[in-house]
FIRO-546812 format. One line per 2 residues: number of its first residue (from 1); for each residue x, y, z of N, C-alpha, C. Coordinates in Angstrom, 2 decimals, padded with zeros to 5 digits. Atoms other than C-alpha are relative to their C-alpha. Layout:
BEGIN
NUM = X:Y:Z:X:Y:Z:X:Y:Z  ...
//
This chain:
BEGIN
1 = 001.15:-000.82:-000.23:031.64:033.67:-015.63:-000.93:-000.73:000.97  000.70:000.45:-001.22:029.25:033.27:-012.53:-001.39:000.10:000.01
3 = 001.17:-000.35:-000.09:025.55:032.94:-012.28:-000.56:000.15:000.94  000.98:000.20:-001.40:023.01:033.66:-010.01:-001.47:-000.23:-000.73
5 = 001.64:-000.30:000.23:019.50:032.61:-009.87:-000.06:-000.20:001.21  000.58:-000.18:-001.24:017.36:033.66:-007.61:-001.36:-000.63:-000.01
7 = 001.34:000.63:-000.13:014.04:031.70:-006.47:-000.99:000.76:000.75  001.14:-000.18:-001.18:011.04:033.44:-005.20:-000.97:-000.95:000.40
9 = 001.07:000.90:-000.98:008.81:031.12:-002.78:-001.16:001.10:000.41  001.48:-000.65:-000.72:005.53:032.46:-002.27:-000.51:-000.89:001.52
11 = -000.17:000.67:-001.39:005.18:032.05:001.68:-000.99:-001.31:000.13  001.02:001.52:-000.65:002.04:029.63:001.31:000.26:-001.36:-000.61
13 = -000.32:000.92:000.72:003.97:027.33:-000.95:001.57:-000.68:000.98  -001.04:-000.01:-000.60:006.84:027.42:001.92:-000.91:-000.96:001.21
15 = 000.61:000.10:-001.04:004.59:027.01:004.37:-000.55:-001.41:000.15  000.47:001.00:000.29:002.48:024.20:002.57:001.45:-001.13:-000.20
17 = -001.01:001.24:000.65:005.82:022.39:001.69:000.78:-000.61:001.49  -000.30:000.30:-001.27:006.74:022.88:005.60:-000.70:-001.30:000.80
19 = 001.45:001.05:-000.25:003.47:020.86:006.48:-000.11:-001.17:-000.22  -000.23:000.92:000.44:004.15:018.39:004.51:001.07:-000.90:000.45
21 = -001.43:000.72:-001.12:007.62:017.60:005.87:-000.59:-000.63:000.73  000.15:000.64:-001.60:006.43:017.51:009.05:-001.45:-001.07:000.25
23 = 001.00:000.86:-000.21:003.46:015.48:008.29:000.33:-001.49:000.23  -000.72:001.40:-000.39:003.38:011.86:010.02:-000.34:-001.02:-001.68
25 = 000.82:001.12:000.60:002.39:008.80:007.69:-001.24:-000.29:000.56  001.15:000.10:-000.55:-000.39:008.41:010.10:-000.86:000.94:000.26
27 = 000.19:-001.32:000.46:-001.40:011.79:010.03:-000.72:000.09:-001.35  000.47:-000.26:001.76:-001.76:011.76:006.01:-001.28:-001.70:000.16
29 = 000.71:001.39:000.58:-003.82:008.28:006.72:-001.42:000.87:000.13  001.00:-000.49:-000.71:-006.17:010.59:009.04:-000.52:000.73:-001.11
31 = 000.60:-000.94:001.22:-006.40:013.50:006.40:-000.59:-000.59:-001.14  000.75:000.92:000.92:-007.20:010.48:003.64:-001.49:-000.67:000.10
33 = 001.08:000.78:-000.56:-010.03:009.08:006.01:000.12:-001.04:000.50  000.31:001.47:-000.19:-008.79:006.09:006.63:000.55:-000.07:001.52
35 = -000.38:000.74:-001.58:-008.51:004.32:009.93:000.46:-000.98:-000.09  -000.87:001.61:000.29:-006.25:001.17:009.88:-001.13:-000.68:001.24
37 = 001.01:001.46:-000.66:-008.54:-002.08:011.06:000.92:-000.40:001.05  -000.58:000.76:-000.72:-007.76:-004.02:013.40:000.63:-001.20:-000.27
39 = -001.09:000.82:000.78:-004.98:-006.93:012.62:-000.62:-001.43:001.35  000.53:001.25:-000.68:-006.78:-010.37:013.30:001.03:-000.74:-000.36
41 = -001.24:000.83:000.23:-005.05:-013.65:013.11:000.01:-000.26:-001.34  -000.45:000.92:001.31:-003.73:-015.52:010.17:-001.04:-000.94:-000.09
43 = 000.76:001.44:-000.31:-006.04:-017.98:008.47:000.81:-001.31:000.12  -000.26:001.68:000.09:-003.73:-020.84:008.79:001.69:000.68:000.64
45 = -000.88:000.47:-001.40:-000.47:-021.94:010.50:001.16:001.17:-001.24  -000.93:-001.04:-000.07:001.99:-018.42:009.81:-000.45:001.24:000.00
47 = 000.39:-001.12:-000.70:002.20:-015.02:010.79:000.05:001.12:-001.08  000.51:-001.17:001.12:001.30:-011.72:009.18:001.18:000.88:-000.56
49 = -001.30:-000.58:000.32:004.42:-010.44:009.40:001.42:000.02:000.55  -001.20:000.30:-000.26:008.33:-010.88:009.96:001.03:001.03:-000.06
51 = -001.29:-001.13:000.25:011.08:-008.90:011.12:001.16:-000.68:-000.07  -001.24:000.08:-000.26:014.67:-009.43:010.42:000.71:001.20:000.07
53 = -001.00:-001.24:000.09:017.12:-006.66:011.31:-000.96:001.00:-000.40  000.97:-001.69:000.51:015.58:-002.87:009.07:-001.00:-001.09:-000.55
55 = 001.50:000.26:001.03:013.08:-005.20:007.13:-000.83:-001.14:000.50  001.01:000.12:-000.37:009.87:-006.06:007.49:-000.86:-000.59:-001.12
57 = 000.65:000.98:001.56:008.30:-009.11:005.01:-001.65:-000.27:000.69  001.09:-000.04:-000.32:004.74:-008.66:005.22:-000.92:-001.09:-001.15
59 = 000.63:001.26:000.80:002.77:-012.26:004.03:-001.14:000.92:-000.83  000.64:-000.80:000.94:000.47:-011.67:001.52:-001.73:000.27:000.55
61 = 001.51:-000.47:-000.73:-003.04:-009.83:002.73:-001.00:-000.13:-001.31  000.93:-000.38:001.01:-006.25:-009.54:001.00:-000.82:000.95:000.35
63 = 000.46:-001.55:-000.43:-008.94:-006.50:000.89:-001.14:-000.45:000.68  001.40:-000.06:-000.94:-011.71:-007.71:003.69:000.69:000.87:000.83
65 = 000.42:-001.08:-000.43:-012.46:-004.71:005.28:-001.31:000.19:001.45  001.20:000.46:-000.90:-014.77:-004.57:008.72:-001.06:001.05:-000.61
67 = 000.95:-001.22:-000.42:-016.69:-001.51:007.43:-000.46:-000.29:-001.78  000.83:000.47:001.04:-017.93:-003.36:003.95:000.80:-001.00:-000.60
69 = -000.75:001.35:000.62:-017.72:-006.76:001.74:001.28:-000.10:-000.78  -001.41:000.25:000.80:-014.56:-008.21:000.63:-000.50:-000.19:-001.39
71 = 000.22:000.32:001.90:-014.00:-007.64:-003.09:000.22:-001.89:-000.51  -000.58:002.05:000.66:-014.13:-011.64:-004.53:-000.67:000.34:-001.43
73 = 000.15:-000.23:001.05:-014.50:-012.28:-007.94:001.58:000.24:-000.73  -001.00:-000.04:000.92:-012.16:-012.39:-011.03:-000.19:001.46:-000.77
75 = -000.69:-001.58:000.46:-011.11:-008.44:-012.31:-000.30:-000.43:-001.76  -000.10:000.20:001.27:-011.90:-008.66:-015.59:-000.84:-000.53:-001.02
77 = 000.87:000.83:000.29:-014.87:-010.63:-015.40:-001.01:000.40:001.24  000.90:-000.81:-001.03:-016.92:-010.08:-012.11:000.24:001.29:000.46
79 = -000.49:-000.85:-000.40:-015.11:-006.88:-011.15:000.75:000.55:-001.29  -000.43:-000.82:000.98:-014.24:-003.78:-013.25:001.40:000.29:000.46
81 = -001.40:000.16:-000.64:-010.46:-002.99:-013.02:000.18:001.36:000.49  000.95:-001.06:-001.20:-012.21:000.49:-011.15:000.09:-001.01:001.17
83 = 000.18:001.01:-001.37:-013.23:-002.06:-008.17:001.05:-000.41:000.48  -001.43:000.48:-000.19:-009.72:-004.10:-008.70:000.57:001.11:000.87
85 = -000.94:-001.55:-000.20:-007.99:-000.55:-007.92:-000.53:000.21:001.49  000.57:-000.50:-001.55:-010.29:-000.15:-004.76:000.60:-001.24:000.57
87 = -000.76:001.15:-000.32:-009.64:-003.59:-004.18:001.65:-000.21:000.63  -001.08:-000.11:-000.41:-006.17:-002.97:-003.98:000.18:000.73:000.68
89 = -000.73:-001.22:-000.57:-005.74:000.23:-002.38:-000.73:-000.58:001.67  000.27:001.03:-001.08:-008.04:-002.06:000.59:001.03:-000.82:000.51
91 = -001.38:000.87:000.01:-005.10:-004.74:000.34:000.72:001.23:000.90  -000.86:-000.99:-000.78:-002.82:-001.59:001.41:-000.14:000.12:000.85
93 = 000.03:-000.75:-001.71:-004.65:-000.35:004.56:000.33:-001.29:000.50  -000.09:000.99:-000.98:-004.65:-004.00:005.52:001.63:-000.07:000.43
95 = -001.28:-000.16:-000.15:-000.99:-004.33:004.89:000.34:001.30:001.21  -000.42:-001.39:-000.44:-000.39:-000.74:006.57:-000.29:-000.64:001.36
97 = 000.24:000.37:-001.51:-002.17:-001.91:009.91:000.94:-001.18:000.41  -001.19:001.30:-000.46:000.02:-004.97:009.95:001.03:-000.07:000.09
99 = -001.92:-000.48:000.07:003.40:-003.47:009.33:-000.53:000.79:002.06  000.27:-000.60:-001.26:001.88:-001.08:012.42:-000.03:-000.59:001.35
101 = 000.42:000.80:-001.06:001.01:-004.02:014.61:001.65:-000.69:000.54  -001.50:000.55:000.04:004.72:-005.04:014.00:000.79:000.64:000.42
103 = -000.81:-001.17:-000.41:006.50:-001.59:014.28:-000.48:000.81:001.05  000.13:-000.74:-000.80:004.51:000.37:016.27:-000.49:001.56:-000.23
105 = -000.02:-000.97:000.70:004.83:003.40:014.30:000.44:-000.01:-000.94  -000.56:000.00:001.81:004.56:004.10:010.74:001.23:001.07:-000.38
107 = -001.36:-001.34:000.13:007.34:006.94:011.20:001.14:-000.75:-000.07  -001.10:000.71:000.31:009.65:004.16:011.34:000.38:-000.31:-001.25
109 = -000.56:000.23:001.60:009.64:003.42:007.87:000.68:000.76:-000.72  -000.89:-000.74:001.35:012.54:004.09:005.22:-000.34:-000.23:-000.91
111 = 000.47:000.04:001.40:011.26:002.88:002.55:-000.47:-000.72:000.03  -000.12:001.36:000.73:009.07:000.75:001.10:000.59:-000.78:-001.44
113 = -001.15:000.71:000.42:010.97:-001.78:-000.45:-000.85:-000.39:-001.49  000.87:000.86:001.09:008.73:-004.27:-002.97:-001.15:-000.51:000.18
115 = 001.55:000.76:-000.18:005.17:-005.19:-003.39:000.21:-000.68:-001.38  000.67:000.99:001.13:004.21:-008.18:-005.21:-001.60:000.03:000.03
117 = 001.66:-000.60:-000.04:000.63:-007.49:-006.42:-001.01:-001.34:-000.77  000.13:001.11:000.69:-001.18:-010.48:-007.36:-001.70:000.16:-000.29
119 = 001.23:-000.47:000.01:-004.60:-010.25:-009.14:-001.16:-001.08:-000.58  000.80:001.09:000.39:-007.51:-012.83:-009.64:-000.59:000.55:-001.33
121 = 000.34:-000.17:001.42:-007.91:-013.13:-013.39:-000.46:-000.61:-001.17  000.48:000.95:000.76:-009.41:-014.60:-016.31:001.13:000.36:-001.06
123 = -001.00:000.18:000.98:-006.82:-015.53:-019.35:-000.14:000.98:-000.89  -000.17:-001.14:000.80:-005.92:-012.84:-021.84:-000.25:001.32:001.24
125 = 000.07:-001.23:-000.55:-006.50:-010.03:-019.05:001.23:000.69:000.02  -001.03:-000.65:000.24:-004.08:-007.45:-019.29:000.40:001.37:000.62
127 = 000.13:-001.50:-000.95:-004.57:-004.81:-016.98:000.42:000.23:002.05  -000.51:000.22:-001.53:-002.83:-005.75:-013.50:000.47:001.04:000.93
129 = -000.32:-001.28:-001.47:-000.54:-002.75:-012.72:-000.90:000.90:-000.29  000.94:-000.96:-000.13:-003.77:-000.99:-013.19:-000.97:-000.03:001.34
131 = 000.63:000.90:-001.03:-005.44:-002.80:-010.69:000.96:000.31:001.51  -000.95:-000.04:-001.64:-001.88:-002.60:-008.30:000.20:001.00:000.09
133 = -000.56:-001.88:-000.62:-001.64:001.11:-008.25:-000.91:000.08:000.84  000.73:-000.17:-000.97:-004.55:000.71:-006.13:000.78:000.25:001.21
135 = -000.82:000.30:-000.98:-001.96:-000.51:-003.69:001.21:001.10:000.11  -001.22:-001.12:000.10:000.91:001.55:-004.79:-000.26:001.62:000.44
137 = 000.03:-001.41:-000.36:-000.99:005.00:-005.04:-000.05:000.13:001.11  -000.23:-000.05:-001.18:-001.75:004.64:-001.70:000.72:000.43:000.67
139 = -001.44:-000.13:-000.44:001.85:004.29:-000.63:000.34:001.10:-000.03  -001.07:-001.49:000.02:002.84:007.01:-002.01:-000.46:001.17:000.36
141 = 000.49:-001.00:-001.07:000.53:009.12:-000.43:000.23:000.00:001.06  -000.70:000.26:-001.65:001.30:007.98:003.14:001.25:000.38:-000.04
143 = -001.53:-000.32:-000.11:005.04:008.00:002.68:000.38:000.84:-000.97  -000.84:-000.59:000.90:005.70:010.20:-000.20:001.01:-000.62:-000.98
145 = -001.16:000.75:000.95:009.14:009.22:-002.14:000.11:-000.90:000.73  -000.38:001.19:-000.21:009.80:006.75:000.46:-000.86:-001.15:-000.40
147 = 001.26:001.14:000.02:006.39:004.74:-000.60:000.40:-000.47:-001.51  -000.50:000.40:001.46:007.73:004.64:-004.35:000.80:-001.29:000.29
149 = -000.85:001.22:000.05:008.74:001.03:-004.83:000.37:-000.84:-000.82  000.47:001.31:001.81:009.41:-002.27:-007.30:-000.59:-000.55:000.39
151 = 001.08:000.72:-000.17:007.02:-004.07:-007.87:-000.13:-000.80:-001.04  000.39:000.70:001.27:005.57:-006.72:-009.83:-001.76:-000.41:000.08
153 = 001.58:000.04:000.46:001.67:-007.11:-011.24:000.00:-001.26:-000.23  000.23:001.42:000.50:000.86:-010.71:-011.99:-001.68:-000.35:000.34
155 = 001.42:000.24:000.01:-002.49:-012.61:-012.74:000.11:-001.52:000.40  -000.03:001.34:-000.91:-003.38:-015.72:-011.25:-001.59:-000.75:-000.15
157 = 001.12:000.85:000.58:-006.20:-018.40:-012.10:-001.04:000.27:001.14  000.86:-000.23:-001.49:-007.36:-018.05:-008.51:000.27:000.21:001.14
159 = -000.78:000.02:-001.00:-006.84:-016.80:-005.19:-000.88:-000.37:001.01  000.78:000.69:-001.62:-007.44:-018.05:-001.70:-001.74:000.64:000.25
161 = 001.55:-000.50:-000.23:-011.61:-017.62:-000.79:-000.64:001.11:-000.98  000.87:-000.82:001.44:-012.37:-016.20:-004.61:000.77:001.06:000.42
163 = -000.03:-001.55:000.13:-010.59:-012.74:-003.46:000.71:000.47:-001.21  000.05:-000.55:001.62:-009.93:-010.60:-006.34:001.49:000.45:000.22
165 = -001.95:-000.43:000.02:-005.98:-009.15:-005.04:000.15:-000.97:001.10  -000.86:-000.26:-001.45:-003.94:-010.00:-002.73:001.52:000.27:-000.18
167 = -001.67:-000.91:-000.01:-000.49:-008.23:-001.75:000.31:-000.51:000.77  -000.56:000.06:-001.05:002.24:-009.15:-000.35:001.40:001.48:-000.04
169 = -001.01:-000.94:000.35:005.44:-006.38:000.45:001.07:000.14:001.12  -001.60:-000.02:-000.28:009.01:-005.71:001.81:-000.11:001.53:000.46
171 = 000.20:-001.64:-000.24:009.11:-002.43:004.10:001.85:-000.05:001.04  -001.31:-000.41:-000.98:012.80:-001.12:005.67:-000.18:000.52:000.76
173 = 000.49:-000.73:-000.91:012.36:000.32:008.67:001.03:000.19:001.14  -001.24:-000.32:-000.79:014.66:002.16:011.23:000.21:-001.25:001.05
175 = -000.47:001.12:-001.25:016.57:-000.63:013.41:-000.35:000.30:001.75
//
């Protein structure tokens, strides 16, 4: 015995899902608000980011921002893990402009691969991948399924100049 189902699409759900396709990654940054910074140097002796072959190992960034203060402070203690989350999703654009400065275009990307999310913390804190979805949701707004990645949350006694995240991440990108 044979079935059929049939699907009705209401045209603005066709239409909207068309849109979407065809939307760039840089495109969805525009519709978000954001403008990727400009990609200064490294503070110290290596580079922001590395290609071998499809992938793209991006050192680990933190969230200074030219258009207000870098989050510093320990998450948990000076910073609510609200702020952390902004904090992170900051980390991202930086990352994002630096994969860009590397590729050229964010349309190149297949996937991202892995973010390690690292978060300035005081002992017993317990709330990290709350803090790294900052970074993550992001992603997955720009790229959609390809921005879905692994990842790991970790806390850390202290990071470079008091900042409160920093990310590093693994992006594949067409050869």
């Amino acid at each position: 015995m044979r079935f059929r189902v049939l699907v009705a699409l209401s045209p603005a759900l066709v239409v909207t899902g068309l849109a979407a396709a065809q939307s760039t990654p840089e495109a969805r940054l525009q519709a978000l608000g954001i403008t990727l910074p400009a990609v200064g140097p490294p503070l110290a002796n290596y580079v922001s980011a590395v290609r071998t072959g499809n992938l793209v190992f991006l050192a680990g960034h933190g969230p200074a921002q030219p258009w207000g203060p870098t989050a510093t402070g320990t998450v948990g203690r000076d910073l609510t893990v609200e702020q952390g989350y902004q904090a992170a999703r900051n980390v991202a654009i930086n990352l994002l402009a630096s994969l860009k400065a590397e590729i050229g275009d964010l349309a190149k990307v297949r996937r991202i691969v892995k973010v390690l999310g690292m978060v300035n913390a005081p002992a017993g804190f317990g709330q990290h991948p709350e803090v790294i979805n900052g970074c993550s949701d992001l992603l997955v707004e720009v790229f959609g399924p390809a921005g879905k990645h692994a990842r790991s949350a970790v806390g850390m006694v202290s990071l470079p100049r008091n900042i409160s995240v920093e990310i590093e991440m693994v992006v594949e990108v067409e050869p």
